[in-house]
N, C-alpha and C positions, 0 to 999 in steps of 0.2 A: 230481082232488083236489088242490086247494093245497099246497106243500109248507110246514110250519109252521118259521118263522125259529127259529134253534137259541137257546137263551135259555138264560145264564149267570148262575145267582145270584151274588146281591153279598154276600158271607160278613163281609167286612170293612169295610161301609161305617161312615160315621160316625153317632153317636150319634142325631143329628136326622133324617134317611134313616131309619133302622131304625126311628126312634118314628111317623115319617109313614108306613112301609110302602110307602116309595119307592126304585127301585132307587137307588145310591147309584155312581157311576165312579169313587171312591175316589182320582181327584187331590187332592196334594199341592202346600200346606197347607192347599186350602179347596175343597171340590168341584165340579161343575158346580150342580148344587142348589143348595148353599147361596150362592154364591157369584152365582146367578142372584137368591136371596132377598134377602141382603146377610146373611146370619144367620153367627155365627162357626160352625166346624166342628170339631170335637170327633173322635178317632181314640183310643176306647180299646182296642181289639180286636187282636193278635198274628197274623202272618202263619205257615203252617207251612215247611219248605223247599221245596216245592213250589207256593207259590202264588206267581203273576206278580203284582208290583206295580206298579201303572201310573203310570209318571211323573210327577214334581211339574210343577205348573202353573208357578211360578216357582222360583229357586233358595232352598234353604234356607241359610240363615246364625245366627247365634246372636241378631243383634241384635231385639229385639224390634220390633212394627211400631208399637211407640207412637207417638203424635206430642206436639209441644206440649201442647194444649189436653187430650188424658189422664193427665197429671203433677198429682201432688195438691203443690198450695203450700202445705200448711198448715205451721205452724210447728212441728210437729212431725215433719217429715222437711226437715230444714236444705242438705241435700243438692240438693235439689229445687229449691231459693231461686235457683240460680245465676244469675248474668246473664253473657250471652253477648258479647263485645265484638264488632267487625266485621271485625276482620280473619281471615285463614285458620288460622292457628296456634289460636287461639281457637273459630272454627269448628269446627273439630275434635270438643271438649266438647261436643257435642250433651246433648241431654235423655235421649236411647237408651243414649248411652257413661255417661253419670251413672250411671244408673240398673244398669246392669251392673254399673258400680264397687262401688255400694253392696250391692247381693246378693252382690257376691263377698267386698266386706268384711265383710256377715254369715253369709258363709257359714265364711269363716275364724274371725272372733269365735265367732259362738254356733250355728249350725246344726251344726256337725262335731262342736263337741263336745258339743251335744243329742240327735243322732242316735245315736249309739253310743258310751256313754265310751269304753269298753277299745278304740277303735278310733280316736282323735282323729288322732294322727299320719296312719295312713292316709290319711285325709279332708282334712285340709288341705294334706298335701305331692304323695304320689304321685297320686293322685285329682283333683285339680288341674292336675296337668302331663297327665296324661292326658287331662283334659278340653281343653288348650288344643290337642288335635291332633285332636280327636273329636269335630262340631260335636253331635249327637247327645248325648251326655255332659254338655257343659257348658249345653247348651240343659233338658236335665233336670237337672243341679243350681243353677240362678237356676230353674227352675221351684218345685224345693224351697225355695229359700233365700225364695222371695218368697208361698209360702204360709206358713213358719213367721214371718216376720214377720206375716202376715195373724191367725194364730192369736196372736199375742201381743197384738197392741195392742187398747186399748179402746175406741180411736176408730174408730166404724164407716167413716166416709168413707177413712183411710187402708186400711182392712180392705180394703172394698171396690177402694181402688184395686190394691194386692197381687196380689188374688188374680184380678184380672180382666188384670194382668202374670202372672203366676203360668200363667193359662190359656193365653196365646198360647204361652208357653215352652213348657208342658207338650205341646201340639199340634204344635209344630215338633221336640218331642224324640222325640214316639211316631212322625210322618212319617220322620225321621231314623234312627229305631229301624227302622222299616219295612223302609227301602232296603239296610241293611246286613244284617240278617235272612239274606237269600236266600244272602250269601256267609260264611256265621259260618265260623271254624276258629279253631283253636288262637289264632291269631298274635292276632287282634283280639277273642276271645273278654271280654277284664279289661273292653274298654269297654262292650262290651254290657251283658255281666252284672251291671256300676255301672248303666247305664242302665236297664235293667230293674229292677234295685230300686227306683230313685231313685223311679219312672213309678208301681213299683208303690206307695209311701209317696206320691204325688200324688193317685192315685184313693182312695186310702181318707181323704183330707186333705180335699180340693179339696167333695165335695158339702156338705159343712159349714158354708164359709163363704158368704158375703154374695152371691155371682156364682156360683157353682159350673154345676149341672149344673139349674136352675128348670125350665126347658120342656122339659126331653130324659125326664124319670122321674115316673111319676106320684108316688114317694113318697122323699122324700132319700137316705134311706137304699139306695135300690134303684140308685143310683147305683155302688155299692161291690162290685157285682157281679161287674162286667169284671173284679174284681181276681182272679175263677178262672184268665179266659182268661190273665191277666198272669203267675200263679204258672204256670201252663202254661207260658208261651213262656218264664222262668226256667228250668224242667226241661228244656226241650228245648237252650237252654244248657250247662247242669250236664252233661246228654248226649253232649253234642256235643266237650265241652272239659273237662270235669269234673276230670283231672287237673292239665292245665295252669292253670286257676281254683286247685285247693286247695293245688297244691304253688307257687304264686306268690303276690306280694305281697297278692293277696288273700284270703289266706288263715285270716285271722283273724278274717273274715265267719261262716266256718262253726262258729267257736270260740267265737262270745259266750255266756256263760252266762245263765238265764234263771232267776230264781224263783222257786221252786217254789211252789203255791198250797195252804193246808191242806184236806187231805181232808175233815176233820168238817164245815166250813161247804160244801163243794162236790158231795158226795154226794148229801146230801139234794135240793137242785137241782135235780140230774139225773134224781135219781127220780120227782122232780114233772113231769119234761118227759115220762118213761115213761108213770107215770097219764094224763098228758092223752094222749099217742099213743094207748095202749090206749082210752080212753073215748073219744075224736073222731075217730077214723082207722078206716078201711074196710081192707077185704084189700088192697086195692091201695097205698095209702097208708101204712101203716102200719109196712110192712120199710123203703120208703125216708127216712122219720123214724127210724126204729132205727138204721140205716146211719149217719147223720147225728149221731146223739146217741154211742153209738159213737166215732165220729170224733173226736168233743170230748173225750170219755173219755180216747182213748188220747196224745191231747195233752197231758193233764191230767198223765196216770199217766209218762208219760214224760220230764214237765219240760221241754219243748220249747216253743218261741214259739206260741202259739193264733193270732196273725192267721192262718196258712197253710189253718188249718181248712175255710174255704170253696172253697178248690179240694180239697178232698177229700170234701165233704158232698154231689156228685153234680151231674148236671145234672138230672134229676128234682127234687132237694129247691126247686135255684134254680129252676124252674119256677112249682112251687107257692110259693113266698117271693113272686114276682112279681104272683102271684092274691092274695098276703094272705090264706093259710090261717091258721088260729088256731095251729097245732102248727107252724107253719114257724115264723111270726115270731114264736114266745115259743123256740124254741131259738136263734132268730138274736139277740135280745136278751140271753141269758142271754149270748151270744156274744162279743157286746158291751162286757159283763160284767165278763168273765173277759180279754179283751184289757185292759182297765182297772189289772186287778188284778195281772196279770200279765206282760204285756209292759214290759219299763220302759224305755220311750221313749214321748216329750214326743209324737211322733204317734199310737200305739196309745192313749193313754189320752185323745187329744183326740178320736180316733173313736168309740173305745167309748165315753165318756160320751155323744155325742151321739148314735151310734146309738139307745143304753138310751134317752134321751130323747125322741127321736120315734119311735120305735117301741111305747115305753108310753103315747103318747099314740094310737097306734091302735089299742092292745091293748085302753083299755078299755071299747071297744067292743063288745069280743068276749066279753065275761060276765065276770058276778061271781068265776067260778070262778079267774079268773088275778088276781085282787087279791095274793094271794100273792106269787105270782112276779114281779111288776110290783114290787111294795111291797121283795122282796131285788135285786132288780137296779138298782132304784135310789138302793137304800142302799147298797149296795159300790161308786158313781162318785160317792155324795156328792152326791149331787140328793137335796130333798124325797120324803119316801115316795109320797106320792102326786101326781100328775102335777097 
């Protein structure tokens, strides 16, 4: 009898591997696969400390791999105009160093203090310097810095250019994330545990806009998934380092206060999502929709940030979310919702609006019966009642 070759699933492969059901070698920053395809390579997935990471194919650096002819010259990013003289000193200024400059300049302008008021300083001094020693770090904040310009502007073509700079950063940060992973301790814990947020405000950003995640999800929103395994490998941080994170400079991450959202209009809600569980869901289905709604509840009642909710609503719930049950995606909407409402940061309320908004455009599909619920969720982001 043959002896059958020992076969190693690929847990962590990248986004486009997993959607083709292709093993995936999980080289760093672009795989055998993809890289046979010429397809860019996407790494949203968290390693545990036990999983071996297989070596990057070339060396990671912060500079992005733009070149010329992907630099938007419109006159609306003035930066971009430069002309390069011929000598070496000059040289220098490439299109790549520009472009760095300027995410970092918007990072200091407006992203730092978009991201978290009460935390401005944080983010533009220490957060900074730590990034210029942590290619990892600073690779994930121009990733940030280059989706929130993508979210501001209204001109698609600059959007587009952003966030498709936005993408490579974001891939060399979660690689970068990767490799350090296997050695976390105390000492290097601040950088991670920045980078780990930053990564995880990317994935809930990033499918939104104009390049995101098109051909890796069958539906945009299912893109924001990864962001369980992300609050995961965050925990395993807090874990790992917990004290040294809360009693050091970054400590005033776990202190942000959050908004509390009124009970009267949010109750009702909830109870609607109940009815539909009881009337649509079978024995099996049914406790892990409760578990889920649940979950949302105690975020609610607690006053605590709502984006976290989806690493706590199960792997079952994201299962069925994936299939497009009717009771999944009207709680994951509601979810959407209430991140909107509640989260008050420029990227919780740019996801949740558009979650609510493509997700009620597949909801009403799903019967008359969720008019309702479609009609308040997208009144609370300030979209048309009906889709």
């Amino acid at each position: 009898m043959p002896i059958r070759r020992k076969h190693t699933k690929s847990r962590l492969g990248c986004s486009q591997c997993r959607k083709r059901r292709v093993k995936c070698d999980e080289k760093v920053p672009q795989c055998s696969p993809c890289f046979q395809r010429g397809e860019s390579c996407v790494y949203l997935r968290f390693p545990t400390r036990s999983t071996t990471v297989p070596a990057p194919r070339t060396a990671i650096s912060p500079v992005t791999s733009t070149s010329p002819s992907d630099v938007d010259t419109s006159q609306d990013s003035p930066a971009l105009n430069t002309t390069f003289p011929g000598n070496v000193e000059d040289a220098l200024w490439s299109p790549d160093r520009v472009r760095e400059l300027e995410l970092l300049h918007h990072w200091c302008l407006r992203t730092s203090k978009d991201f978290t008021p009460d935390l401005v300083d944080l983010f533009q001094d220490y957060l900074v310097k730590v990034a210029l020693k942590n290619p990892h770090l600073m690779n994930a904040l121009l990733a940030l810095s280059s989706f929130h310009i993508a979210c501001e502007t209204n001109d698609p073509a600059i959007s587009r250019d952003f966030t498709s700079t936005g993408m490579r950063y974001h891939t060399r940060a979660v690689a970068g994330l990767r490799a350090v992973l296997g050695s976390l301790s105390p000492e290097n814990c601040d950088p991670v545990f920045a980078s780990s947020t930053f990564i995880m405000v990317c994935v809930m950003v990033s499918p939104f806009l104009p390049v995101g995640h098109n051909r890796t999800f069958n539906f945009t929103a299912e893109a924001i998934l990864p962001l369980a395994d992300i609050l995961r490998g965050l925990g395993l941080v807090i874990e790992t380092s917990q004290r040294k994170v809360q009693q050091g400079p970054l400590s005033g991450i776990f202190n942000v206060s959050w908004p509390s959202l009124p009970h009267a209009t949010v109750s009702p809600i909830l109870e609607d999502l109940r009815k539909f569980n009881a009337s649509k869901s079978n024995s099996a289905t049914a406790p892990v929709f409760e578990h889920a709604i649940q979950a949302l509840q105690k975020k609610i009642l607690d006053n605590t940030a709502v984006f976290p909710w989806i690493a706590l609503a199960g792997l079952e719930f994201i299962e069925h979310l994936r299939l497009q049950n009717a009771v999944a995606m009207a709680i994951f909407m509601v979810w959407g919702a209430l991140m909107h409402m509640a989260d008050n940061q420029w990227w919780a309320r740019f996801s949740g609006k558009n979650l609510v908004n493509e997700t009620s455009l597949i909801m009403t599909s799903k019967g008359e019966e969720f008019i309702g619920i479609i009609t308040w969720c997208r009144r609370e982001v300030g979209l048309s009642e009906r889709p």
